[in-house]
C-alpha positions in Angstrom: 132.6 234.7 43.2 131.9 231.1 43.0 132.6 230.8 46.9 129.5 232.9 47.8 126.9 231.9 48.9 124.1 234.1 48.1 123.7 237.1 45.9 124.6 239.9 48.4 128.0 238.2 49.4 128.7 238.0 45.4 128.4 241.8 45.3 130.1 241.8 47.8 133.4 240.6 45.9 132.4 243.2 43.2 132.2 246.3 46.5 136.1 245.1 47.4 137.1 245.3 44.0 135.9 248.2 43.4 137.9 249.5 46.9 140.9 247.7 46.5 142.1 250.1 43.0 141.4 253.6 43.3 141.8 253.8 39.4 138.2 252.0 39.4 136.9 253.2 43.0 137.5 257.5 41.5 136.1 256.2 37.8 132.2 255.6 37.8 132.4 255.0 33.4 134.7 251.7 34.3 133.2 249.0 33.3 133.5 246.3 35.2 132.9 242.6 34.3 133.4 239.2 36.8 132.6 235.8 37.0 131.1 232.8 38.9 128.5 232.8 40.9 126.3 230.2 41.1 122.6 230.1 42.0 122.5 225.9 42.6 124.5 226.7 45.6 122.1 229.1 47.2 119.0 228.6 49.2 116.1 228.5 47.3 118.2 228.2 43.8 116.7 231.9 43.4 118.1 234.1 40.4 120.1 237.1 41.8 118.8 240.6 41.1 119.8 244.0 40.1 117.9 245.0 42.8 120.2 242.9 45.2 123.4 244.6 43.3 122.7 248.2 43.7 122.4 247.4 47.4 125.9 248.1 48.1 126.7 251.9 48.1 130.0 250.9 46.4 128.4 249.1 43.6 125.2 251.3 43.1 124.9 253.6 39.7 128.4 251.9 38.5 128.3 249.7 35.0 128.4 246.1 35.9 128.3 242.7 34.5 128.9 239.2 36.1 128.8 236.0 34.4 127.6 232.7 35.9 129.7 230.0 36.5 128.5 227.9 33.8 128.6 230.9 31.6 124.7 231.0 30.3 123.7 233.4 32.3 124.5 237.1 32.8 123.6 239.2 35.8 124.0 242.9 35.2 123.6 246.2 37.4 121.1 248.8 36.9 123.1 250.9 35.0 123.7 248.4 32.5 119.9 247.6 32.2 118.7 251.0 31.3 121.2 250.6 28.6 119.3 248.1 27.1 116.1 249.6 26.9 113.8 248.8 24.9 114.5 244.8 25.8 112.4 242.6 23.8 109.6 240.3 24.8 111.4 237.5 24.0 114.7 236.4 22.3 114.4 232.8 20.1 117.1 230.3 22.1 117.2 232.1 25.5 115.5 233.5 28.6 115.0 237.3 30.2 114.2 236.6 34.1 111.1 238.8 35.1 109.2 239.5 37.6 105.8 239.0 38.5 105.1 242.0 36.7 106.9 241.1 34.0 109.8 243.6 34.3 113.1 242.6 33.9 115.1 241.4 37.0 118.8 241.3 35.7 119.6 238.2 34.8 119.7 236.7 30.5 119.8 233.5 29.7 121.6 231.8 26.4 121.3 233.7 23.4 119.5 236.7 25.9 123.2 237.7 26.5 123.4 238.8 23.3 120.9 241.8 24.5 123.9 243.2 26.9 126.3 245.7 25.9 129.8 244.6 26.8 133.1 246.1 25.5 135.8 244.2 23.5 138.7 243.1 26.1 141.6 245.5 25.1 145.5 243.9 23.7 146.3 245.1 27.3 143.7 242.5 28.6 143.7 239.8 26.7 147.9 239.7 26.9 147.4 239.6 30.7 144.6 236.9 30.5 146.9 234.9 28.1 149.8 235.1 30.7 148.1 233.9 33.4 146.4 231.4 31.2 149.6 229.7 30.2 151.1 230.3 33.8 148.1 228.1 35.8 149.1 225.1 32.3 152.0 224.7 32.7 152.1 224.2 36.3 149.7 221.3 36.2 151.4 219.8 32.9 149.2 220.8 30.3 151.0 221.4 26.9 148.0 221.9 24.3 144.3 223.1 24.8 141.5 223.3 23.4 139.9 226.7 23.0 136.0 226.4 22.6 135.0 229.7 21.6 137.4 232.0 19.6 135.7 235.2 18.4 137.5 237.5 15.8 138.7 239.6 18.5 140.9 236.3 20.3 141.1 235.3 16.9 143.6 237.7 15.9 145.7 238.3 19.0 146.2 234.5 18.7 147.2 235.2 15.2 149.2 238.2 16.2 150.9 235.4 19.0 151.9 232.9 16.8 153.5 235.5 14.2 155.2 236.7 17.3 156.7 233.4 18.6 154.4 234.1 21.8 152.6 230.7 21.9 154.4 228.9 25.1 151.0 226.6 24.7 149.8 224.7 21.9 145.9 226.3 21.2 143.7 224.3 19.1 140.9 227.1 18.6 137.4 226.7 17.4 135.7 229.6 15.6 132.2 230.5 17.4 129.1 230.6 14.8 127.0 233.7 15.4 123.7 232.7 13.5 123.2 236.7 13.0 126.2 237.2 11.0 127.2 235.8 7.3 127.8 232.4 7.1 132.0 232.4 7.2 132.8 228.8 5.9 133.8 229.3 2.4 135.4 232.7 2.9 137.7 232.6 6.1 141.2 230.7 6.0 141.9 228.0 8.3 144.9 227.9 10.6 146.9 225.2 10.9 150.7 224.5 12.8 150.8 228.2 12.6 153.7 229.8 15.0 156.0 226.2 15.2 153.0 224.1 15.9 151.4 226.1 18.3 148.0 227.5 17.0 145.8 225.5 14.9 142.2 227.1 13.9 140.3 224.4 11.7 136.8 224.0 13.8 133.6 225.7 14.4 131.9 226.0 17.7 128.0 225.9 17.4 125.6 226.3 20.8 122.9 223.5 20.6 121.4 224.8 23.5 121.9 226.1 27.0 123.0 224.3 30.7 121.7 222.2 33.0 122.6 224.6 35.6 120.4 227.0 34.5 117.7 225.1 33.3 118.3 225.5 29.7 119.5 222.3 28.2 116.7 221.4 25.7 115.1 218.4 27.4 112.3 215.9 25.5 110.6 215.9 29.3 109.8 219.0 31.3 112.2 220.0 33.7 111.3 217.8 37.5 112.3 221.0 39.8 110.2 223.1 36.7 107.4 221.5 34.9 106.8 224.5 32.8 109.6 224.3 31.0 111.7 221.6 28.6 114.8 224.2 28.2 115.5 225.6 24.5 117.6 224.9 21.9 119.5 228.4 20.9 119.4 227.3 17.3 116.6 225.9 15.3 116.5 222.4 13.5 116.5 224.6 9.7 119.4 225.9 10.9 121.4 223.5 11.8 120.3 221.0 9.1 121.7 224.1 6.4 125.1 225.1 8.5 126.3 221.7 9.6 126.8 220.1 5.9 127.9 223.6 5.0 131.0 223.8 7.5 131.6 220.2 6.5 131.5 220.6 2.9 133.8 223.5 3.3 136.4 221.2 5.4 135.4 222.7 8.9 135.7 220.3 11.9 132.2 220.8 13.5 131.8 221.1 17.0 128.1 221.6 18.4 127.5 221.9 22.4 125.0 219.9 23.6 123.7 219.1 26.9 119.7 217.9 27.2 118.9 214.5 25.8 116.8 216.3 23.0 119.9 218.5 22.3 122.2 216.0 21.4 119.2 213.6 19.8 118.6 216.5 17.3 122.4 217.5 16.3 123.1 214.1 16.4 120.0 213.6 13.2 121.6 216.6 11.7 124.6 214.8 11.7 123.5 211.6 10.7 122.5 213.6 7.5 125.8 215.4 6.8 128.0 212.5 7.3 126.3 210.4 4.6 129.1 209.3 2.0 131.8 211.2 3.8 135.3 210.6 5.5 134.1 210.8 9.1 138.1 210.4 10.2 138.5 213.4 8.2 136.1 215.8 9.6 136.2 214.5 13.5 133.3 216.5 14.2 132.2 216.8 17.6 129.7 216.4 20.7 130.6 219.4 23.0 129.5 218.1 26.5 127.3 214.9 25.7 125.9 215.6 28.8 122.6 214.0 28.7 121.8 210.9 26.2 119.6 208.1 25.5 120.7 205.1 24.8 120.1 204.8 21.5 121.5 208.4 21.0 124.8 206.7 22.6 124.5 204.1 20.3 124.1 206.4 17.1 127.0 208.6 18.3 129.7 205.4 18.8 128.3 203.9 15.0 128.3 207.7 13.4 132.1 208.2 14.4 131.0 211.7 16.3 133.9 212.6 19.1 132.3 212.7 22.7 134.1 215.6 24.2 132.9 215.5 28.0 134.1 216.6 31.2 134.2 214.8 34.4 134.3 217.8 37.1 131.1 218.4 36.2 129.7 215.3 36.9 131.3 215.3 40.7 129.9 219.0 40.3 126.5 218.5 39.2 125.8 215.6 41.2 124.2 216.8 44.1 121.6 219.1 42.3 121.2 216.7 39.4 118.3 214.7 40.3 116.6 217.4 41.6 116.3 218.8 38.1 116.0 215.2 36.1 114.6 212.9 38.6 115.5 209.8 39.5 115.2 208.0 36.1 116.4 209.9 33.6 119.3 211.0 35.9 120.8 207.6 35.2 121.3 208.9 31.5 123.7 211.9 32.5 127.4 211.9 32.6 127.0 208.1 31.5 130.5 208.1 30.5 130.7 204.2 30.6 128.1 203.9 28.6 129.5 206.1 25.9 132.5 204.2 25.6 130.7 200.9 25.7 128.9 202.0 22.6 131.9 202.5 20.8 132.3 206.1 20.9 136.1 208.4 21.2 136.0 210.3 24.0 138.2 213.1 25.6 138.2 213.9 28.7 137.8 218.0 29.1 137.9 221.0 31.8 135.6 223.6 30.4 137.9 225.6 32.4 136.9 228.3 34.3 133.7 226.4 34.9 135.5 224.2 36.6 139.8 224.0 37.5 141.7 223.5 34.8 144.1 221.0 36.0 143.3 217.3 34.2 144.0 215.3 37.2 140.8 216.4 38.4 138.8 215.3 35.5 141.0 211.8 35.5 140.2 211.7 39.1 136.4 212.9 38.3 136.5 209.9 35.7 137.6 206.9 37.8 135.6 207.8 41.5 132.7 209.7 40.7 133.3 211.0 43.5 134.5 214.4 45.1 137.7 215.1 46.1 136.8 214.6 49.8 135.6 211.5 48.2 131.6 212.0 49.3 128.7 211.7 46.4 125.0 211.3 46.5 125.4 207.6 46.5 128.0 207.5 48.9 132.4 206.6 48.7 132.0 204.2 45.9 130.9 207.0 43.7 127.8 208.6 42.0 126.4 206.1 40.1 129.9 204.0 40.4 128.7 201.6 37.5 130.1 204.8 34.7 133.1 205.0 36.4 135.8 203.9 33.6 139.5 202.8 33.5 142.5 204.7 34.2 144.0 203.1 30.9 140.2 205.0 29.4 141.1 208.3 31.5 144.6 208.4 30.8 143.8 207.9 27.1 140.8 210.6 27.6 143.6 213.3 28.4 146.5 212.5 25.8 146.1 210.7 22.4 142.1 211.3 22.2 142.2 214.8 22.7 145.2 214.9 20.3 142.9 212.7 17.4 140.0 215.4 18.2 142.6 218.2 17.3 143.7 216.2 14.0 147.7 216.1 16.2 147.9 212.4 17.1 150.5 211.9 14.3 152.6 214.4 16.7 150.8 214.4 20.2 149.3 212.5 22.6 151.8 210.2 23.2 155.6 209.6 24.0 157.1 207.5 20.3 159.5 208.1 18.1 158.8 210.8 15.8 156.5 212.5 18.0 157.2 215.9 19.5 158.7 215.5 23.2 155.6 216.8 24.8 154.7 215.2 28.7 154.6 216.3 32.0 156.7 214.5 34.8 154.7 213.8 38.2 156.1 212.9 41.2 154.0 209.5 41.6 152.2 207.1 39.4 148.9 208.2 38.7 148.0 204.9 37.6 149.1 202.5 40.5 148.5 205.1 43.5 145.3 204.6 45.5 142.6 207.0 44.0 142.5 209.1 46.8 145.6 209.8 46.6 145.7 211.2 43.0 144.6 214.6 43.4 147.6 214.7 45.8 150.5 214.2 42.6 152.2 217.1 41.9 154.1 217.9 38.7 157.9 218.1 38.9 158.0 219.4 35.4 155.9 220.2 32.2 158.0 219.8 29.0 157.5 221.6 25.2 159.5 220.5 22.4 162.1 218.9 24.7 162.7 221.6 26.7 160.9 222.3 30.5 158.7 225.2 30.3 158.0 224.7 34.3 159.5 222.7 36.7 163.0 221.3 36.5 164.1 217.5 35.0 
């Protein structure tokens, strides 16, 4: 759905769904689930409604439930919204869209999500998910990847994978943190070079706050498109100040998704205060997104040791709405990547696949233009503020060995040495010599595991 570009041509992908399989057209208790759409790219920026889903005959009275692109937001049918009944006033870390009579419209916010009912994805599901997955890798030379959000349920058909030699990709998982269970730390087992080095479970995933995109990425200054609002963070200071030292103490890599400038200034004080007296180099924890920062925040986070782990597609995706919601002085502080680096900060250079593609010639592109890939940005061909463009020696590293430190596997990964396993992708030009514009145009000849090609030919 992320083509459309309003609300009724989004249903409309869910109506020829629904047509094109009779098994779902004949079965009104199927519950359907889809992703994408994105609000930013329609007029107005206006919230879709249920209203505006049960408006196609095919759609109407069925159980439905479509994610946003940036995955903070959920818009569900009617159907789906009665379920829920009674909905709350107000859920701590997240938004319910209402009207002006306060009802609900259809669309939850952050930890709101939480309010809709949504079953688990069957084996059958997450088998085919995982084969297309490792499919769309392979044939863009990815061998390892980072998965930023394993719930017991993935947890244990990666489990069940790796005990089944069915790991074709190396899957460094982090655990998600669900502040309304137990805290998990001390109990559960980590995984480590499970399944012949494939699977590696060591981290935890904790949600600062919420997006950007959807306005809520905790800011210090109101929102410039919103005024009445500074964003949220989905987890309170108390919290985080008590789980973070936990997870650490326990020997959990902590990994805490931050986007708004106050975001990432408050995990970053939390920790400040966890890392006192410790082995930074052996903990690796990590700024999901780093979206956002002052500078002194990017100064704290280079001297502290903390991983920026950021992603460049969004920058060249974000860029023409950006300023709209920051204005133009604080704008300069997002997606500063040069300024990261310049502080003296790790960073690695991410997808956040399906946000955005998953192939990391895009984000190496993303890193050295700024610009997008028909080479247009708000500022012009030299790039979107071209003065945090960095190197292709920075970008190149941002895709192999840094990633491969932030997963504790740069004594095997993230480089061709002796030793190391024979992990690399063969392109069919030199993404390091060829013009800029031309990069998005390499193909890969071959992506090799272990020594052996698991696409392509050598």
């Amino acid at each position: 759905m992320e083509e459309a570009r309003n609300a009724l041509e989004a249903v409309e992908h869910v109506s020829n769904y629904i047509k094109a399989d009779p098994a779902i057209y004949h079965n009104f208790s199927y519950f359907i689930e889809g992703w994408g759409w994105d609000h930013t790219r329609w007029p107005a920026e206006q919230w879709p409604t249920t209203e505006e889903m049960e408006s196609d005959p095919f759609v109407r009275g069925r159980q439905v439930v479509l994610q946003s692109k940036d995955g903070h937001a959920l818009w569900v049918s009617q159907r789906v919204l009665d379920a829920m009944a009674p909905i709350p006033a107000h859920v701590e870390g997240g938004h319910i869209v209402r009207d002006e009579t306060g009802n609900p419209t259809g669309v939850f916010l952050d930890n709101a999500q939480d309010l809709v009912p949504r079953p688990p994805p069957t084996e059958k599901q997450l088998l085919k998910r995982w084969s297309i997955m490792v499919r769309d890798a392979h044939a863009v030379g990815l061998t390892s990847v980072h998965d930023a959000g394993f719930s017991p349920v993935s947890l244990k058909f990666f489990e069940c994978q790796a005990k089944n030699n069915n790991l074709p990709l190396r899957v460094y998982g982090m655990r998600y943190f669900d502040e309304s269970g137990p805290y998990w730390g001390n109990t559960s087992a980590k995984i480590i070079a499970a399944g012949n080095n494939r699977l590696t479970s060591r981290s935890v995933k904790i949600f600062g706050d919420g997006a950007l995109r959807s306005g809520g990425a905790a800011l210090y200054e109101p929102y410039s498109d919103n005024p009445e609002t500074r964003g949220f963070m989905r987890l309170s200071t108390k919290v985080l100040d008590e789980i973070i030292p936990n997870f650490l103490r326990d020997g959990w890599q902590v990994n805490i998704h931050a986007i708004g400038d106050r975001a990432n200034a408050i995990i970053l004080d939390a920790f400040e205060n966890a890392l006192k007296d410790t082995n930074v180099t052996a903990l690796r924890p990590r700024l999901e997104h780093a979206q956002f920062m002052r500078k002194q925040d990017m100064t704290r986070l280079g001297k502290l040791g903390v991983i920026a782990s950021v992603q460049p597609t969004h920058a060249i995706s974000d860029m023409w709405y950006a300023e709209s919601r920051l204005g133009p002085e604080r704008v300069k502080g997002l997606y500063a990547f040069r300024s990261i680096i310049d502080e003296g900060a790790r960073i690695t250079l991410g997808s956040d696949a399906p946000v955005e593609t998953i192939n990391p010639l895009s984000g190496f592109y993303a890193a050295i233009t700024r610009v997008s890939p028909e080479g247009q940005s708000p500022h012009g061909p030299d790039g979107w503020f071209p003065e945090q463009r960095i190197s292709r020696k920075e970008a190149l590293r941002g895709i192999t060995i840094d990633p491969a430190y932030a997963s504790f596997t740069d004594n095997i990964l993230g480089s061709i040495v002796p030793g190391k396993r024979a992990d690399y992708v063969v392109f069919s030009q030199d993404i390091m010599e060829v013009p800029a514009d031309q990069v998005l145009k390499t193909k890969v000849l071959a992506t090799v595991m272990d020594g052996k090609a698991v696409y392509g030919a050598l």
